[in-house]
N, C-alpha and C positions, 0 to 999 in steps of 0.2 A: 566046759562052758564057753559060751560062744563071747568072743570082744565085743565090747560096746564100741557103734562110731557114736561120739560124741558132740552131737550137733551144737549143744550149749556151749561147749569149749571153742569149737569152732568160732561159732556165731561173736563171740568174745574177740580172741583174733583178730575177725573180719572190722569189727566193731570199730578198735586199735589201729587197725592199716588206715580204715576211712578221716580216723578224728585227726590223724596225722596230715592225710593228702589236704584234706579240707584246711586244717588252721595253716595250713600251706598254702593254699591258692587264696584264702581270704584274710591276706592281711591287710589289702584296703579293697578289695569287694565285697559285695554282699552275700551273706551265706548262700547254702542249696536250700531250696523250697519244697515242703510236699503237704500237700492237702491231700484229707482222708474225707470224705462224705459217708456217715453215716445214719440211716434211717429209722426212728423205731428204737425199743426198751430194751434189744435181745442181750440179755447178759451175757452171751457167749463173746459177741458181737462189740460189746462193750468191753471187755478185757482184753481183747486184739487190741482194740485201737489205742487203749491205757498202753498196753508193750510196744505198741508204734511208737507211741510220742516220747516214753522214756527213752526209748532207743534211739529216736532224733536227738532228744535234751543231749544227750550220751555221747554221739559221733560232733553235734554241731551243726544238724540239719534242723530251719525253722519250720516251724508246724503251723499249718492254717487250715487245722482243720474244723470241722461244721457237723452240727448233731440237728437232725431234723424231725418234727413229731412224725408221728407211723400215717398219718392220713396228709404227711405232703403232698401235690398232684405232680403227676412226672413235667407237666410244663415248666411248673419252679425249679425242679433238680435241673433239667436240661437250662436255663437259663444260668444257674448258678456253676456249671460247667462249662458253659460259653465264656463267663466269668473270669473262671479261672485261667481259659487257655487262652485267654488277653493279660493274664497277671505277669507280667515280667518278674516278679519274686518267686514265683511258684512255677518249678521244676518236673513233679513228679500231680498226678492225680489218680487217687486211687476210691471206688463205691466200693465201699465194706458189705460184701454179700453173706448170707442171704439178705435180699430188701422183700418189705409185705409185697402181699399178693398181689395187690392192685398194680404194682410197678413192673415195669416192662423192662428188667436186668441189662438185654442184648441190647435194646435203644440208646440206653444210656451209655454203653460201655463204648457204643461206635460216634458216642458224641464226643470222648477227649480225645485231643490232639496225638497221634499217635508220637508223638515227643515227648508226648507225656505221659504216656502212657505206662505212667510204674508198675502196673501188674503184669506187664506184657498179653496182655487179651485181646488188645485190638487185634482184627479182620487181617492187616498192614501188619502188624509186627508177626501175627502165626505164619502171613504168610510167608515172611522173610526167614521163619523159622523152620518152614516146609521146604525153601529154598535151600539152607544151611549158610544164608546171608547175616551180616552181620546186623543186630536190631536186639532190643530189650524184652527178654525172654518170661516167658513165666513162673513169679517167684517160686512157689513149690516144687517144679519142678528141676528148675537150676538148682533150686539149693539140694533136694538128692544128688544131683550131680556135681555138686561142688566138695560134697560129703565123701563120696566115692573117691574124687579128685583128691584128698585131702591124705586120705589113708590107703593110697595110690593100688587100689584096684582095680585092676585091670580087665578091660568092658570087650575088647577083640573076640569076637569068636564066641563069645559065650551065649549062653541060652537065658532071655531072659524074658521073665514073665510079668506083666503088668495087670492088678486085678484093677479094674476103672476103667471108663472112658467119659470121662466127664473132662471139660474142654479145659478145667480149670488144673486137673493132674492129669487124668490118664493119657490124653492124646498128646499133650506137649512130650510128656516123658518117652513115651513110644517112639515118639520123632527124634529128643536128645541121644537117647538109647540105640538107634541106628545109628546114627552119625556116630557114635565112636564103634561103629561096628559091629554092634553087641545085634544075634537075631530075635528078634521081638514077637511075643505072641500076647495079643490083647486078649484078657476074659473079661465076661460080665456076666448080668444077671439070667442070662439065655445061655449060657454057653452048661455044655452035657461031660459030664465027670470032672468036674472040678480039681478033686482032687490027684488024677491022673496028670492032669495039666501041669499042677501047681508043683509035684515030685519030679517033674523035669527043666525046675529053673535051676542056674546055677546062681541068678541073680532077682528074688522073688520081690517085689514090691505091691504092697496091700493097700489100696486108696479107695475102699466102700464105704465107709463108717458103720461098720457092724461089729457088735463088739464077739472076741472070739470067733472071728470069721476062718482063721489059720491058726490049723492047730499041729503038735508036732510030727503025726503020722500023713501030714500035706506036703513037710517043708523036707526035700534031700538034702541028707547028711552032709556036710557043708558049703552049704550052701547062704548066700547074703541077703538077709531078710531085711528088707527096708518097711517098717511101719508108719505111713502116712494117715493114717485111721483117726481122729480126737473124736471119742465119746467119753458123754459123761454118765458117771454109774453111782446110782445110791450106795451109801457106807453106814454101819451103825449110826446113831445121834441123830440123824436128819441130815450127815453130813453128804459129799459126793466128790467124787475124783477122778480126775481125766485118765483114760485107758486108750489103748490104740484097737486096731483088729486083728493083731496077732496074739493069742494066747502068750503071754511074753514069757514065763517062766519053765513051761515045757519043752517051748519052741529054743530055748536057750542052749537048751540040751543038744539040741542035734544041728544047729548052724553055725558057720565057724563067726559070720558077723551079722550083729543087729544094732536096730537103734531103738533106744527108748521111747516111751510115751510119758509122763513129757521128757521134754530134756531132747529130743531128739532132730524130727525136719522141723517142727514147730519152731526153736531158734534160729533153723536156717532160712524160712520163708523172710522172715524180719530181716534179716542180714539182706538179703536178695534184692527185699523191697527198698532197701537203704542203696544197696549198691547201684540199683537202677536209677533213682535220684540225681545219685551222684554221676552217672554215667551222661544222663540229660543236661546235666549242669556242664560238665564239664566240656560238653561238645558245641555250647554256646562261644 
């Protein structure tokens, strides 16, 4: 059976190291700041931002964050973002995506301060990340790499496969992934024998949201399946439970490491998101 990396443990950790540096540097300054803007009823959407803020309450990072009905006009959000990156308490700003339809995602994203930019999305921080310059990375993606980093697997040389190109995991990771030298081949939804592909990672990461996307005659014998996939799946009762895209329990069979759904990048984006806070704060 393949080893769990343990995101949650991790993320704990992480959690630990920040509550320390923080009640360290504020013993008479003002905490780290990070506002979350969220738009809209989406439940999914709403339990993020719930594990943000406990996770700020947690380390010692103050939350200002803002819930918005679903038919706000993007002029208010962009004003409310001007807002914030005049806010001398607030560090970090992050729009809890998906936002409705009517909202223009990319406009807004290039409206914060790229110093503030907690999710590392800005235009400015990819590019410093296309550079391999130092700048605030994007959360899910760091945190697979911190994962990696953690339970010191080694990225030189190896063959590694990323299923995504979504700006928000696939292309950040592709970029972190070379840089520690690891060679990278991006799939998606056009790409021809998947499964050919996916049997020659040494290092496989799933980030489509499809459930059972990777199954165990996809993944080589051991090989490090990273599962960044969050779907949710009806269960008896009416109930439902978050699943990733890798078939998890076949797939266990034949790789030497994987990570859970939950339990797994999901604690590490939070950590990420925390760290880059504190990253902004501190270079004040």
């Amino acid at each position: 059976m393949a080893q769990i990396l343990d995101g949650k443990a991790l993320a704990n950790k992480i959690h630990l190291e920040l509550k320390q540096r923080i009640t360290e540097l504020t013993i008479d300054k003002r905490p780290p700041g990070l506002a979350v803007l969220m738009v809209g009823d989406n439940p999914a959407s709403a339990a993020y931002v719930r594990n943000k803020e406990r996770a700020c309450a947690k380390v010692g990072i103050a939350s200002f964050n803002r819930h918005f009905p679903a038919q706000t006009p993007q002029l208010e959000l962009e004003r409310v973002i001007s807002e914030l990156n005049q806010d001398d308490r607030v560090d970090g700003i992050l729009v809890q995506l998906p936002l409705p339809d009517h909202l223009d995602s990319i406009a807004l994203l290039h409206q914060i301060h790229p110093d503030k930019d907690a999710d590392g999305l800005h235009p400015l921080n990819l590019g410093k990340l296309l550079r391999s310059e130092p700048g605030l990375r994007s959360c899910t993606p760091a945190g697979v790499m911190r994962l990696l980093q953690e339970y010191k697997i080694e990225l030189s040389g190896k063959q590694a496969v990323v299923l995504g190109r979504s700006i928000l995991v696939g292309k950040p990771l592709a970029l972190m992934l070379l840089e520690k030298n690891a060679t990278v081949t991006v799939a998606h939804s056009r790409t021809r024998d998947l499964p050919s592909i996916t049997r020659s990672a040494d290092i496989l990461v799933a980030a489509v949201g499809k459930t059972k996307l990777i199954t165990a005659d996809m993944v080589k014998p051991g090989a490090i399946v990273i599962d960044v996939g969050i779907n949710r799946v009806e269960v008896p009762e009416g109930k439902s439970r978050l699943v990733g895209d890798v078939d998890f329990a076949p797939v266990s069979e034949v790789a030497e490491y994987i990570t859970p759904v939950p339990g797994g990048i999901g604690p590490m984006t939070v950590a990420m998101l925390l760290q880059n806070t504190f990253l902004s704060y501190s270079q004040k």
